[in-house]
Structures are given as C-alpha cells and as structure tokens.
VOVO-862941 format. One record per residue: x, y, z of N, C-alpha, C in turn; residue in three letters. Coordinates in steps of 0.2 Angstrom, whole numbers. Example, Ala and Ser with C-alpha at 12.3 -4.5 7.8 and 13.67 -1.06 7.14 Angstrom:
REM VOVO-862941
R; n.x; n.y; n.z; ca.x; ca.y; ca.z; c.x; c.y; c.z; residuo
R; 66; -28; 39; 62; -22; 39; 66; -16; 39; ALA
R; 64; -11; 35; 68; -5; 36; 64; 0; 39; SER
//
This chain:
REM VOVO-862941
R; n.x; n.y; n.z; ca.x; ca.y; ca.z; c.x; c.y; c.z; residuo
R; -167; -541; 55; -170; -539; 48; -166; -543; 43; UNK
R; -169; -543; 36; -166; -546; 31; -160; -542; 29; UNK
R; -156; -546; 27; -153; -541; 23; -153; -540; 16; UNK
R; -156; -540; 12; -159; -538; 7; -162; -530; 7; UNK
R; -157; -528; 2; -158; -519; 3; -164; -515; 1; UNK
R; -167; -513; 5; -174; -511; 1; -174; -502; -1; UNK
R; -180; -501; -5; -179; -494; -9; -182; -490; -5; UNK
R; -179; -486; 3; -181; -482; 8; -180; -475; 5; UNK
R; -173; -473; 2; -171; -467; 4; -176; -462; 2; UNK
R; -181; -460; -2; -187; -458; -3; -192; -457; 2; UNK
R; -193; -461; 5; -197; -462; 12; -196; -460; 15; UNK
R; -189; -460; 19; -185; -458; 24; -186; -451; 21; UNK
R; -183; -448; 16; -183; -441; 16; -188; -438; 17; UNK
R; -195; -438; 14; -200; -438; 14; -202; -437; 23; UNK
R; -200; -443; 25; -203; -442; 34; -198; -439; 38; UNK
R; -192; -435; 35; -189; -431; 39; -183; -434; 42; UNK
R; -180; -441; 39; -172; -443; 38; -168; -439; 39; UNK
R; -169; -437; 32; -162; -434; 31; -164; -426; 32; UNK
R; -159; -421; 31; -157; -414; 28; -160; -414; 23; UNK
R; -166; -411; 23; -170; -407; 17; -166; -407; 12; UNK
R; -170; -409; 6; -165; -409; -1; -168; -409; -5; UNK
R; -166; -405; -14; -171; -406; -17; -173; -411; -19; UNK
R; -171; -418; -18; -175; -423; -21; -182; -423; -19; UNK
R; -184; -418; -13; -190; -421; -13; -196; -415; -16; UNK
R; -194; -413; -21; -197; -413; -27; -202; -406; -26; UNK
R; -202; -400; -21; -204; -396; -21; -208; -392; -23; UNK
R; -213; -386; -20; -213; -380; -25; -209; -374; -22; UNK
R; -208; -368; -25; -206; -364; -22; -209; -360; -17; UNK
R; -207; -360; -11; -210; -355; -5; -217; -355; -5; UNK
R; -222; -361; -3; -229; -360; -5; -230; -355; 3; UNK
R; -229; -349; 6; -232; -350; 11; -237; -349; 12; UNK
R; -240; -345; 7; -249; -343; 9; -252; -348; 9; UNK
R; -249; -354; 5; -255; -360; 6; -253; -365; 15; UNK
R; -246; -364; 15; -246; -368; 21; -247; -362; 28; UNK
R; -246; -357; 26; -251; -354; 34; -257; -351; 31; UNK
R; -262; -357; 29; -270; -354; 30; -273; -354; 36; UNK
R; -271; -358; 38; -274; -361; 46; -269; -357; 51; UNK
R; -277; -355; 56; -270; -352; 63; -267; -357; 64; UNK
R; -260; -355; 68; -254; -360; 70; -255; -360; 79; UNK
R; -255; -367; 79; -253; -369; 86; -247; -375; 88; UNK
R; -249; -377; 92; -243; -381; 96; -245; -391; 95; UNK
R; -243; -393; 91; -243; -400; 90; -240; -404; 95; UNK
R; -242; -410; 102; -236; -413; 103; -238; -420; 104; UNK
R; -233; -423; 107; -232; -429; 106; -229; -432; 111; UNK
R; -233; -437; 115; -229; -442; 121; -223; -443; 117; UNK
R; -217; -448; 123; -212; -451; 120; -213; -458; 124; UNK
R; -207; -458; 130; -207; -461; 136; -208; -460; 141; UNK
R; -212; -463; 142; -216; -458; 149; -217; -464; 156; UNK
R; -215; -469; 155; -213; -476; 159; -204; -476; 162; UNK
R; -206; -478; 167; -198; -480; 169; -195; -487; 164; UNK
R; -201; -492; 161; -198; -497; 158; -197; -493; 149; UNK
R; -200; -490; 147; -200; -487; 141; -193; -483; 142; UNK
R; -193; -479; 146; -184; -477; 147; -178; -484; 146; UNK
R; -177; -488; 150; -174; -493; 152; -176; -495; 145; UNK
R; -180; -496; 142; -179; -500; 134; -177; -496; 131; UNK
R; -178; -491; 130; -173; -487; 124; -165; -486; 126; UNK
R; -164; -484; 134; -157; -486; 134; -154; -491; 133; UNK
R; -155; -495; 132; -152; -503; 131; -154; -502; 121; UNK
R; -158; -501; 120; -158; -499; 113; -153; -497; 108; UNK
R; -150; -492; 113; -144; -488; 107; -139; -490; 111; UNK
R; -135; -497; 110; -130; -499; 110; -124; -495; 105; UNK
R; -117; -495; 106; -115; -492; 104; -115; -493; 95; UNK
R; -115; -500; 94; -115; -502; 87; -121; -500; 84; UNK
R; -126; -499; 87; -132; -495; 84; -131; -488; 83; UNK
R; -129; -484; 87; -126; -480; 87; -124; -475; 78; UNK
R; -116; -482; 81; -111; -478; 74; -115; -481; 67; UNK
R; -121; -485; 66; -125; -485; 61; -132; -482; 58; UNK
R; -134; -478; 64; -140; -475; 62; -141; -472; 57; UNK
R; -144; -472; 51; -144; -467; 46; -140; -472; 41; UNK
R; -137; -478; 40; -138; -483; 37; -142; -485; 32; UNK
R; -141; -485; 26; -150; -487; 23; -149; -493; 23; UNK
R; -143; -499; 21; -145; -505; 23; -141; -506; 26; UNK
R; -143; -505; 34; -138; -505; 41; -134; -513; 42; UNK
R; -137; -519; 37; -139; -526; 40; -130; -527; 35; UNK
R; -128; -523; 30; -121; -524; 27; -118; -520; 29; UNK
R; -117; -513; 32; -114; -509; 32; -109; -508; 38; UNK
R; -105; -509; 37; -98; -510; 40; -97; -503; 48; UNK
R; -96; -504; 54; -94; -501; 57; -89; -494; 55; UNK
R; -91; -489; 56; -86; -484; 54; -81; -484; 58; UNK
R; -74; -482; 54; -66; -480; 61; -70; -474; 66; UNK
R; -67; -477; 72; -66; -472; 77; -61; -465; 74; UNK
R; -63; -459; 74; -62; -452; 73; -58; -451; 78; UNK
R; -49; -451; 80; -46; -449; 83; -42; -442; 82; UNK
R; -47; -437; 77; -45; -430; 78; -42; -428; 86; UNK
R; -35; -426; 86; -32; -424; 91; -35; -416; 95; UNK
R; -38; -417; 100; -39; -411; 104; -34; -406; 102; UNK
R; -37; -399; 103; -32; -394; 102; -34; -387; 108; UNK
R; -30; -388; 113; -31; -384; 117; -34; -376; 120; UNK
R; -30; -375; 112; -30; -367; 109; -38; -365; 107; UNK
R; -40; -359; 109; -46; -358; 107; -45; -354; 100; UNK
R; -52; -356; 96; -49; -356; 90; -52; -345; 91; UNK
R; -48; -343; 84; -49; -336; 86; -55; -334; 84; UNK
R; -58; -326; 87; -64; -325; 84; -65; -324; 77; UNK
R; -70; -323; 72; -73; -323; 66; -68; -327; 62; UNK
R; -67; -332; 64; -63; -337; 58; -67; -341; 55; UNK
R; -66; -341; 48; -72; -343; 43; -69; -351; 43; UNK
R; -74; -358; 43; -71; -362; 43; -78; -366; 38; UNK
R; -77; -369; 35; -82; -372; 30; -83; -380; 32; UNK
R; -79; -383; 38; -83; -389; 41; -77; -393; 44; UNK
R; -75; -395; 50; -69; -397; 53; -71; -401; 59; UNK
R; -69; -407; 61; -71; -408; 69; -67; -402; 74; UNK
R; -72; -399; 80; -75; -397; 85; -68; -400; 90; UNK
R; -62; -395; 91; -59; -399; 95; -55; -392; 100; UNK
R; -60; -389; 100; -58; -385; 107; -60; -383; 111; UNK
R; -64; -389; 112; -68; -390; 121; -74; -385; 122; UNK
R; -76; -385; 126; -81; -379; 129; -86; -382; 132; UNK
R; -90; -379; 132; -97; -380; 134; -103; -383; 129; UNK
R; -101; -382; 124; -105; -383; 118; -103; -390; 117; UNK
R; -97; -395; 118; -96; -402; 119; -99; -405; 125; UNK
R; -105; -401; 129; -107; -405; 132; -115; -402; 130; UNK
R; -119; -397; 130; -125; -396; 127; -127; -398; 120; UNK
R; -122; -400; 114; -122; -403; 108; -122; -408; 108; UNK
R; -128; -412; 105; -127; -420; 103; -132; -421; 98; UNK
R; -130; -428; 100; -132; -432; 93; -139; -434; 95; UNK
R; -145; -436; 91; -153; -436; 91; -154; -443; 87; UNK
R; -155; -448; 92; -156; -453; 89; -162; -456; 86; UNK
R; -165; -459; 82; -174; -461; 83; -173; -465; 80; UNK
R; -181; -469; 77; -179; -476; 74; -187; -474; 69; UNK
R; -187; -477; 65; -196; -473; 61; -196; -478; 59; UNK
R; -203; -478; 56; -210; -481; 57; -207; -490; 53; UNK
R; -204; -489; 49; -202; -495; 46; -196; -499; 49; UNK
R; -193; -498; 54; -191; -502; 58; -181; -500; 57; UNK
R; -180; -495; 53; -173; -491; 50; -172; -486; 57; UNK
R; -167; -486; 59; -163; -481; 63; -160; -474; 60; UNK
R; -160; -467; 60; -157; -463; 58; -155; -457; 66; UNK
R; -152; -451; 65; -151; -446; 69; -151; -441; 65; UNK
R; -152; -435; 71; -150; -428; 68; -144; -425; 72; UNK
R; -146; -418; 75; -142; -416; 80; -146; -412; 84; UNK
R; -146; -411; 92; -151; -406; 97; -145; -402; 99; UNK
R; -148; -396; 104; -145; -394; 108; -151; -393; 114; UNK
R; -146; -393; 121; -150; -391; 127; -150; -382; 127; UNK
R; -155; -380; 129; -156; -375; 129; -158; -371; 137; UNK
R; -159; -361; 137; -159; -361; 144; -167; -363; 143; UNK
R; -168; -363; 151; -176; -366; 152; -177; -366; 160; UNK
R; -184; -365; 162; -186; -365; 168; -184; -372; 170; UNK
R; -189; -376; 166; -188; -385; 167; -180; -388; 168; UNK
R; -176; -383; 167; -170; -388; 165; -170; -392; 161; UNK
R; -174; -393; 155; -173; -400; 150; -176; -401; 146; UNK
R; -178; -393; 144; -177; -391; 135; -171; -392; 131; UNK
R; -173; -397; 124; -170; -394; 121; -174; -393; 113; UNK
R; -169; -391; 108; -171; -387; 101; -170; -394; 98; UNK
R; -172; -394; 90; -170; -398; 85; -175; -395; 80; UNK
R; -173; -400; 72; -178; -398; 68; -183; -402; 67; UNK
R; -190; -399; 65; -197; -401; 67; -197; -409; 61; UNK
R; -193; -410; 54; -192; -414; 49; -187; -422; 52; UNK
R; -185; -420; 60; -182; -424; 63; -186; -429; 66; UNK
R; -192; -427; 68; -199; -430; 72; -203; -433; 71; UNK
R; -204; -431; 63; -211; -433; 60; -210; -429; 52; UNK
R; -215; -433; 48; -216; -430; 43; -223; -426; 43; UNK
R; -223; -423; 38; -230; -418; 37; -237; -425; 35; UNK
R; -241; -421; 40; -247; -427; 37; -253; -429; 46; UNK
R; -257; -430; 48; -260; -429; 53; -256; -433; 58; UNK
R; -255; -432; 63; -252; -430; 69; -255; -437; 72; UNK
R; -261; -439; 72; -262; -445; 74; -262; -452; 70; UNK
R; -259; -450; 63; -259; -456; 58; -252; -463; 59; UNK
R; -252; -466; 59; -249; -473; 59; -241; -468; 57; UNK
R; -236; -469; 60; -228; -467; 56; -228; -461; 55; UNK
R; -232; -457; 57; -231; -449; 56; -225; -448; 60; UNK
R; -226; -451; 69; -219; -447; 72; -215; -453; 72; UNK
R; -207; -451; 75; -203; -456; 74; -205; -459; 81; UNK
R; -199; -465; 83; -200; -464; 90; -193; -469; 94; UNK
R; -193; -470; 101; -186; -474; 102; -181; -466; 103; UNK
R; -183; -460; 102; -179; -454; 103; -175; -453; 109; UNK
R; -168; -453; 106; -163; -453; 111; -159; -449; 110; UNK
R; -156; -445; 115; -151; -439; 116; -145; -440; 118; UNK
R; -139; -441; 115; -131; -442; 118; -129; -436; 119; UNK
R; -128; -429; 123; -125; -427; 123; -116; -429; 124; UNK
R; -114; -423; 117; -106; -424; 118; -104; -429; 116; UNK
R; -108; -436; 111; -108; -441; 109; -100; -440; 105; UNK
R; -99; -445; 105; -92; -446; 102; -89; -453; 101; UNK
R; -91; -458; 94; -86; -463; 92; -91; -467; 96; UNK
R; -97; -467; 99; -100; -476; 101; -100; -473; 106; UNK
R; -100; -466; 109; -97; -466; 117; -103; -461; 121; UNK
R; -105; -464; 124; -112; -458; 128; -107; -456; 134; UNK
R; -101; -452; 133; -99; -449; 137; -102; -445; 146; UNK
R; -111; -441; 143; -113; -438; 149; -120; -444; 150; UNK
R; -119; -448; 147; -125; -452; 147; -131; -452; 140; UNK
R; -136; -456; 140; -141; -454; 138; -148; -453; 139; UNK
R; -152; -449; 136; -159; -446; 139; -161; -446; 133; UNK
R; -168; -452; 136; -174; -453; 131; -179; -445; 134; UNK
R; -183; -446; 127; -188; -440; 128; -196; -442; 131; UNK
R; -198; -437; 135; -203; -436; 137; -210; -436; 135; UNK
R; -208; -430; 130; -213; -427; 125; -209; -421; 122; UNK
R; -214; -421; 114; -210; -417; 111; -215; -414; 105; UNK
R; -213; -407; 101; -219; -402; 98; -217; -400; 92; UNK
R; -221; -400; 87; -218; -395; 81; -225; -390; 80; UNK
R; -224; -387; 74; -229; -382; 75; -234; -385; 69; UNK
R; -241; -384; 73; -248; -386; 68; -245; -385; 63; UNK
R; -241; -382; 58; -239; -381; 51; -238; -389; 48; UNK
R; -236; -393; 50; -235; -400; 50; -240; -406; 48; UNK
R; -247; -403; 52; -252; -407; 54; -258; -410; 46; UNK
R; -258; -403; 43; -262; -407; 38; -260; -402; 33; UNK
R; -256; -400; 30; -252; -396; 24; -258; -397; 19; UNK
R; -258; -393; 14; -261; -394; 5; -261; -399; 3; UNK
R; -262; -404; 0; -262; -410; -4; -257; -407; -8; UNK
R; -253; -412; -8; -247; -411; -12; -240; -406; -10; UNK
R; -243; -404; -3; -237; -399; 1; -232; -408; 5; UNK
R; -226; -406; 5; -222; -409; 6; -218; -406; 12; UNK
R; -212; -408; 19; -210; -407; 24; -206; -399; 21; UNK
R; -204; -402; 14; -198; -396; 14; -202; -390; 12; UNK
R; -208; -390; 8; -211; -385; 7; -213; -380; 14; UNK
R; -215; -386; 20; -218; -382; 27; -211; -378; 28; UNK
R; -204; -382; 29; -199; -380; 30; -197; -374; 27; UNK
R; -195; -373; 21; -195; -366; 17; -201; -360; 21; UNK
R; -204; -362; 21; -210; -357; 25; -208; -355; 33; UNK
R; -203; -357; 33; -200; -356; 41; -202; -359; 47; UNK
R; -204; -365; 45; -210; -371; 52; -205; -376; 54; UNK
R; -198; -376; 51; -195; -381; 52; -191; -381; 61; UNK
R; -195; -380; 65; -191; -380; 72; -195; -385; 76; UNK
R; -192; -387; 81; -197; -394; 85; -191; -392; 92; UNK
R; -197; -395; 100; -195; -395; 105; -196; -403; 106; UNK
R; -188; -404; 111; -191; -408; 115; -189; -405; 124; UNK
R; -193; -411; 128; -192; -410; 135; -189; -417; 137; UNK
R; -184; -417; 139; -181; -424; 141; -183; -427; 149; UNK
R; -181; -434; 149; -184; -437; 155; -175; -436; 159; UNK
R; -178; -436; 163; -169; -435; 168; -167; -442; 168; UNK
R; -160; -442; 170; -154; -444; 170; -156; -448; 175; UNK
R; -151; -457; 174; -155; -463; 176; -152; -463; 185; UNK
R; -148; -459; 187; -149; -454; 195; -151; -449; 196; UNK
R; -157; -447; 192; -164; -441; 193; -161; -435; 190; UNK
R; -154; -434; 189; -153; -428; 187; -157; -424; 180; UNK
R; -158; -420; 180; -162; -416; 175; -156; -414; 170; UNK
R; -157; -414; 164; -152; -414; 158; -147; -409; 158; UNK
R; -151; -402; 159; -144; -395; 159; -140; -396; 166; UNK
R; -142; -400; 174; -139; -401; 177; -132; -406; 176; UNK
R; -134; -409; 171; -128; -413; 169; -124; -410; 162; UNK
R; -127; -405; 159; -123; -405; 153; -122; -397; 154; UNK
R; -126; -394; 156; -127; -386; 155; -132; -383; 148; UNK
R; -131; -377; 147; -137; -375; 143; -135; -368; 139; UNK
R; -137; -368; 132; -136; -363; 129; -142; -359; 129; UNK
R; -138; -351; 130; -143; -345; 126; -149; -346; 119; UNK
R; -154; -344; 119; -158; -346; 114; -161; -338; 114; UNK
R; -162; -338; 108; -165; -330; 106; -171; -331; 98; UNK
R; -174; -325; 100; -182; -326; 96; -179; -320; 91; UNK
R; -178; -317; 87; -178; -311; 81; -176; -314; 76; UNK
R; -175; -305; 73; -172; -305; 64; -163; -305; 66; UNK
R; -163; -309; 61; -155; -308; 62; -152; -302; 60; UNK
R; -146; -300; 60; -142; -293; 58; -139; -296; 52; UNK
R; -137; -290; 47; -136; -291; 41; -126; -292; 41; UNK
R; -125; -289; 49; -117; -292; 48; -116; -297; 55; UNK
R; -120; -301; 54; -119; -307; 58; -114; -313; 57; UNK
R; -110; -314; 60; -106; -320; 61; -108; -326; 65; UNK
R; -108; -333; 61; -113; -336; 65; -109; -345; 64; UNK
R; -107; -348; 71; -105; -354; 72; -111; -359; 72; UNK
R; -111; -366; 68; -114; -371; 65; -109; -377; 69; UNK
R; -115; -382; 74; -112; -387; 75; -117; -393; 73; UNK
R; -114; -400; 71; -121; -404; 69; -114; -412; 68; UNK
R; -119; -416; 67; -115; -424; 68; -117; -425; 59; UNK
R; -114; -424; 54; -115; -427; 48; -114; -433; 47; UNK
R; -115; -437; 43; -116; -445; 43; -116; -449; 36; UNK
R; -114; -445; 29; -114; -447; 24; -110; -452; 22; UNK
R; -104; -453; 25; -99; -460; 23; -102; -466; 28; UNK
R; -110; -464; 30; -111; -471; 30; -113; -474; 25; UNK
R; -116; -471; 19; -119; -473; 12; -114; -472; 9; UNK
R; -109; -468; 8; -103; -466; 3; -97; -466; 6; UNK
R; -94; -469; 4; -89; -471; 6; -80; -466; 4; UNK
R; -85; -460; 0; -81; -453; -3; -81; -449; 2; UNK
R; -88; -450; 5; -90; -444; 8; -86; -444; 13; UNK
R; -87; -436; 18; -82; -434; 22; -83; -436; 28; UNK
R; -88; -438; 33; -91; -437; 39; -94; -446; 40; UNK
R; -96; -447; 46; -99; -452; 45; -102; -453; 53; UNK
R; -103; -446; 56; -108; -448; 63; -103; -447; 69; UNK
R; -94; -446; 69; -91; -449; 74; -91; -443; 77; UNK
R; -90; -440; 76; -87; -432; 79; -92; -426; 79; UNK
R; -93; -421; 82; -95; -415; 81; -91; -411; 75; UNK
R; -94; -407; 72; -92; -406; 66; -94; -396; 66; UNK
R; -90; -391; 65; -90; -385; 66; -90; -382; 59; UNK
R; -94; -376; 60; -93; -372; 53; -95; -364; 55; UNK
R; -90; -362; 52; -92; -354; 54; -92; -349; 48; UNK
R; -96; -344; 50; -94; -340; 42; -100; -333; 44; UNK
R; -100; -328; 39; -105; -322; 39; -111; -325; 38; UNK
R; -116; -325; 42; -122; -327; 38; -124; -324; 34; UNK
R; -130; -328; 29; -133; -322; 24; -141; -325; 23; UNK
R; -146; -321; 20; -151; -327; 19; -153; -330; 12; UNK
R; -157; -333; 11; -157; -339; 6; -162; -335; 1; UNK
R; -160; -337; -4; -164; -331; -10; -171; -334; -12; UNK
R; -172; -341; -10; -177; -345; -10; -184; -344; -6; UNK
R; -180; -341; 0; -183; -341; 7; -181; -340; 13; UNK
R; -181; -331; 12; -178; -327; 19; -181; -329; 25; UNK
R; -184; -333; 27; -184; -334; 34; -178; -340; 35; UNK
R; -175; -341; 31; -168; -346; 30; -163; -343; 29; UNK
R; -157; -341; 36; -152; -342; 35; -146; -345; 36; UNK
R; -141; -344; 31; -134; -349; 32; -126; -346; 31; UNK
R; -125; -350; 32; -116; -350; 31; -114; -356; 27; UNK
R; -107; -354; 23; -104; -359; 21; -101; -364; 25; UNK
R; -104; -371; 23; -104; -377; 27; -105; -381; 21; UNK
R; -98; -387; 22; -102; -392; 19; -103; -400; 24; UNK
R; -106; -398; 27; -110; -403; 33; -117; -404; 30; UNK
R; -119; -411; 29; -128; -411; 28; -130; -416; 31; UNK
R; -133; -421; 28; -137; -427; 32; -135; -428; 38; UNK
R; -140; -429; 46; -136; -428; 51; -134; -423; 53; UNK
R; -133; -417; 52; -132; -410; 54; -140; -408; 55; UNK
R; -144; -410; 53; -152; -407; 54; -154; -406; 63; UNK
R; -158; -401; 63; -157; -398; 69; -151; -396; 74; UNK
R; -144; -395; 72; -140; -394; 74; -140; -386; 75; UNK
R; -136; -384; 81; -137; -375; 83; -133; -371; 79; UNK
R; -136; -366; 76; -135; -360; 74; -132; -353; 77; UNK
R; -128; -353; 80; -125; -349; 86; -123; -341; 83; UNK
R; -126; -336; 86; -123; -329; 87; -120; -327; 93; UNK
R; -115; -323; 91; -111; -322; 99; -108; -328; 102; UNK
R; -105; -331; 98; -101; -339; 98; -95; -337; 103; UNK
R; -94; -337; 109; -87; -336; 113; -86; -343; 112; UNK
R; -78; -343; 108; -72; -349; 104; -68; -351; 111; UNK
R; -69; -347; 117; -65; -350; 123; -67; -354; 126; UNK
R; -76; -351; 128; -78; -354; 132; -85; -359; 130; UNK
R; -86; -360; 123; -90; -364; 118; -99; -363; 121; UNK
R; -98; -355; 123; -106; -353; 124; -108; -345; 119; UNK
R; -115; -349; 118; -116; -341; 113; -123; -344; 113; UNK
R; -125; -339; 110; -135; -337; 107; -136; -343; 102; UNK
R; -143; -348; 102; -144; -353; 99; -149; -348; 95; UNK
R; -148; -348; 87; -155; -344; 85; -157; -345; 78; UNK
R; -157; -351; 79; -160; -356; 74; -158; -364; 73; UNK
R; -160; -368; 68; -159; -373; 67; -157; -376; 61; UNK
R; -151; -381; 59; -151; -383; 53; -158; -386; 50; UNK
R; -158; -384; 44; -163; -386; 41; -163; -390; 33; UNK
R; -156; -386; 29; -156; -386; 21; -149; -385; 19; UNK
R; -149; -385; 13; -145; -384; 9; -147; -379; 4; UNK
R; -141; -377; 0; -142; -373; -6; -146; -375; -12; UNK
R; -145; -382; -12; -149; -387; -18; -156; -385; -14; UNK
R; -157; -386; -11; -165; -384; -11; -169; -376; -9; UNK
R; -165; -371; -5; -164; -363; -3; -160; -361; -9; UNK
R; -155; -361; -11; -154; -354; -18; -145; -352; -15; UNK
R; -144; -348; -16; -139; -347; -16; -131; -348; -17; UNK
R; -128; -347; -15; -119; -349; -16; -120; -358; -15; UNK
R; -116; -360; -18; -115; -367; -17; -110; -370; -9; UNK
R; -113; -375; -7; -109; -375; 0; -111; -371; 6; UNK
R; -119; -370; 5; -121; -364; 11; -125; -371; 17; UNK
R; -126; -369; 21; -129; -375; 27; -135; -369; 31; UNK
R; -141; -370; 29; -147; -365; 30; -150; -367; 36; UNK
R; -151; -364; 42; -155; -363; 46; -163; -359; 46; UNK
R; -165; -363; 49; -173; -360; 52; -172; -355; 56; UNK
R; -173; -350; 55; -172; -344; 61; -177; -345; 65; UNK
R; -177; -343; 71; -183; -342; 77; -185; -336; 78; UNK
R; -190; -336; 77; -196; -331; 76; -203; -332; 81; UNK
R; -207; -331; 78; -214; -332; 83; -216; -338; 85; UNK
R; -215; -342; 78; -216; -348; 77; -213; -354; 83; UNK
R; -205; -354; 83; -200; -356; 90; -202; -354; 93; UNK
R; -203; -347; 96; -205; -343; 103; -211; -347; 106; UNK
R; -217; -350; 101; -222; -351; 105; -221; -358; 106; UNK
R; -219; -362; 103; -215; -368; 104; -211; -370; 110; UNK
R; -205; -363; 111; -200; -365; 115; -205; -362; 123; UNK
R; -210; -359; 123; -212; -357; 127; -217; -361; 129; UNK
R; -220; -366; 126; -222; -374; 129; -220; -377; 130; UNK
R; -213; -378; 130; -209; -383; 132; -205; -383; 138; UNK
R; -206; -376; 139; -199; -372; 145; -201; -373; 153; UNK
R; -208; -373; 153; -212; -375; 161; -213; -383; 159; UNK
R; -216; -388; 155; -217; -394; 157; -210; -397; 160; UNK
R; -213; -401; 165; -211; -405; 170; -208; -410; 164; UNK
R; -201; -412; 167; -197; -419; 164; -197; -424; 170; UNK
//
C-alpha cells in the first residue's frame, strides 16, 4: 500500500474500529426508534475452508500484529516489547485499580485475547474476545461494533473479515496459537437502523454484543480445550458490584503520549455503576479504550485463580455514556446476548 496517509479515522469508527466515542456524532438513547423491528440473530460466514484458515494464519504475522489499528501502518514504527515483570502474588480481593498490565497469571491469560480483523478498505485493526462456557467448546463474546458497522448485512464492507483470535497474545507472540473464525452474530438491531442512526446509537440502546464460533486449532483441538473457558451470565447487575475489566488498548500507536500500544493485557477494577446516558451500560473507572472493545466485564473475579462470571462487554466511554470521567462502560447481557449466545453455543466448529 502507499504510503501516503489517508483520512480513515472517521470510517474506521463509524464501522466499528475503534471504541465507541463521541466523535461519531450521536443522539441521545434513540431506543424506541432502534428497536421497532422484532430482534433476531444476524450471522455471518467467516472461514469455512482448510485453505481460508491457512491464509489468514500466515496473514497475522507478528509485525502485522504489533500494528493493527495503525491508521497509517506503511510509517508507523514497531512498538517496544512490554516487559512488565510477572508478579506471582495474587493481587487482593476488591482492589480498585484504574488500568495496569495483567501480571498475575490465571486462567483469564489464556481465555483473553487479542481479536484481529482487517476491513473493507484494506486497514488492519483489533479489539478484545473472550472464550466462554459452551456446549461446542468454541464460543466466544466480543462487541457487535468489532464485526461490522450498522447498515444491511448483505452490503459491500459492512462485515470485517481475515478475523483472527490470539489468545494470551503478548508482544508479537501467539503464545496458545491462533483461530480463525468460523462464523459469527450480532443482533438484527445492526441490520437496517433509522436513517441517520449510527453503530453507537444501536450500541447505547444495549445491542452492542456479537458471538463468534471458532475453527479448531491447526491439530483439531477445539478452542476451550486449549485455552479454557469462562463463566458467562444473562441479568441486571447488583447495585454493589465489584467488577474486573480486561482488554488490549492500542493508542500509542497513533500517540505517542499515549499509554498502551496492544502489547500486553491491560486490567481495571473498581465498583460498577451505570451510565447516566444509558443504564443498560455499565462501568468502572478505567482508563483503557481503543482496543479494549469487546474486552470481558467480570463479576466474582477469583485474583488467584484468574476465573469469574463474563457479564458483559466493553463497549464506551464516558465521552459518549455520561458519567464520572475515566469510566470504561460495558454492554451488559441481557435477553438480547442470551439469544445470541444461545446460537452460538451448539453450532459445530
């Protein structure tokens, strides 16, 4: 590609780049207009060939990797390797922590990773997934603005694609391997929104959740048999919940101020509360964003042994949700995930 920088980051957010933000120019909580229509299950092939797998593995080389989310990737310098030192000690229960790398092992540094894709104009970016429990073994969550932007389902660049999952990724490094996806869902809320409804309007309205179903591991194994799998739950949250936030931030690839840049898993913990914008959103203080999108929202977070309840998704910030500054807002699961995550739980990988 040239190297001549072109003017994406609008597009990109728009089709579901980055972490929801208000640049993209919103109304407030339209949701009677976005759920006029009953809601059903959207999905979407991926790779469904042994050679479409085998191209996309050879695809996310590691230097593609440490640049996805690049706007103009053709100048943009490799980031340093993250050698936060391991800390063996588990960290204690209810400590509030507002964004750190993730260095005390568990179960969640192998169900946690990095969510590759490459969209319609030929740009790389990721978010974050988790594997979850499931009948199939190879469920996992993310958010629905990671997939696709709002607009019909069958039109040119609506989904992304090239979708790649590192769990436990770290610095360039496919530690457990990688798995291309199979197929993958968001909910009808996506498919043909109001003229003039945009992804973060659908997303405020609480539709910001997407499954996928992974292709097994390049010696047949099924994804949670190689990584393992978290708890997933469907309700209202409690008003004194303490709730553990993991996600791969990636802003010093563009800023050079910024904190994060994709190498590390990145932790935040704190009381949740909900978004004054739009209570089907809740968060904690975090200052994790682009990159943390679809990243797990954990209740009953056990610090030892790095397993707890998945029960929702990153989705937002405070600049576009309402609240305290420095909050990091999830999609809570509700009916909407339940039926999604129930589509995805028996298909075959």
């Amino acid at each position: 590609m040239s190297a001549t920088p072109r003017a994406l980051p609008r597009l990109r957010s728009s089709a579901g780049a980055l972490l929801l933000s208000a640049t993209a120019a919103v109304a407030v909580l339209p949701t009677a207009a976005v759920a006029a229509e009953p809601e059903s299950v959207t999905s979407h092939s991926g790779a469904t060939t042994a050679q479409e797998r085998e191209q996309i593995d050879a695809y996310w080389t590691a230097a593609r990797m440490k640049r996805a989310g690049a706007l103009v990737p053709e100048v943009t310098p490799l980031p340093a390797d993250d050698d936060t030192p391991e800390d063996p000690h588990p960290l204690a229960p209810n400590t509030p922590d507002p964004g750190a790398v993730w260095t005390h092992g568990g179960a969640v540094e192998r169900s946690v990773g990095r969510l590759f894709f490459t969209f319609s104009d030929g740009y790389d970016g990721s978010c974050t997934a988790t594997v979850v429990n499931s009948a199939n073994r190879s469920t996992l969550v993310t958010a629905a603005h990671c997939l696709r932007a709002v607009g019909a389902p069958t039109a040119d660049g609506t989904w992304n694609h090239n979708l790649y999952f590192v769990p436990g990724y770290r610095n360039g490094t496919k530690p457990l391997g990688g798995f291309s996806v199979k197929t993958m869902a968001t909910s009808s809320r996506w498919d043909t929104a109001p003229s003039g409804t945009t992804s973060a309007d659908v997303a405020l309205a609480g539709y910001d959740t997407a499954v996928l179903v992974a292709n097994p591991s390049a010696d047949g194994r099924r994804i949670a048999d190689v990584t393992g799998s978290q708890r997933i739950s469907f309700g209202r949250p409690t008003g004194d919940e303490f709730d553990h936030t993991f996600g791969y931030p990636k802003d010093r690839l563009n800023n050079p101020a910024a904190k994060y840049a994709g190498s590390r898993m990145i932790h935040c913990a704190g009381p949740a509360r909900p978004a004054p914008k739009s209570p089907q959103l809740w968060g904690e203080t975090c200052d994790m964003s682009h990159g943390a999108s679809g990243g797990p929202h954990f209740a009953q977070f056990d610090t030892r042994t790095g397993t707890g309840t998945v029960v929702g998704v990153t989705t937002t910030t405070d600049d576009l949700a309402g609240g305290q500054p420095g909050t990091l807002y999830a999609t809570r699961f509700g009916d909407s995930a339940h039926r999604l995550y129930d589509w995805a739980r028996t298909r075959p990988s």
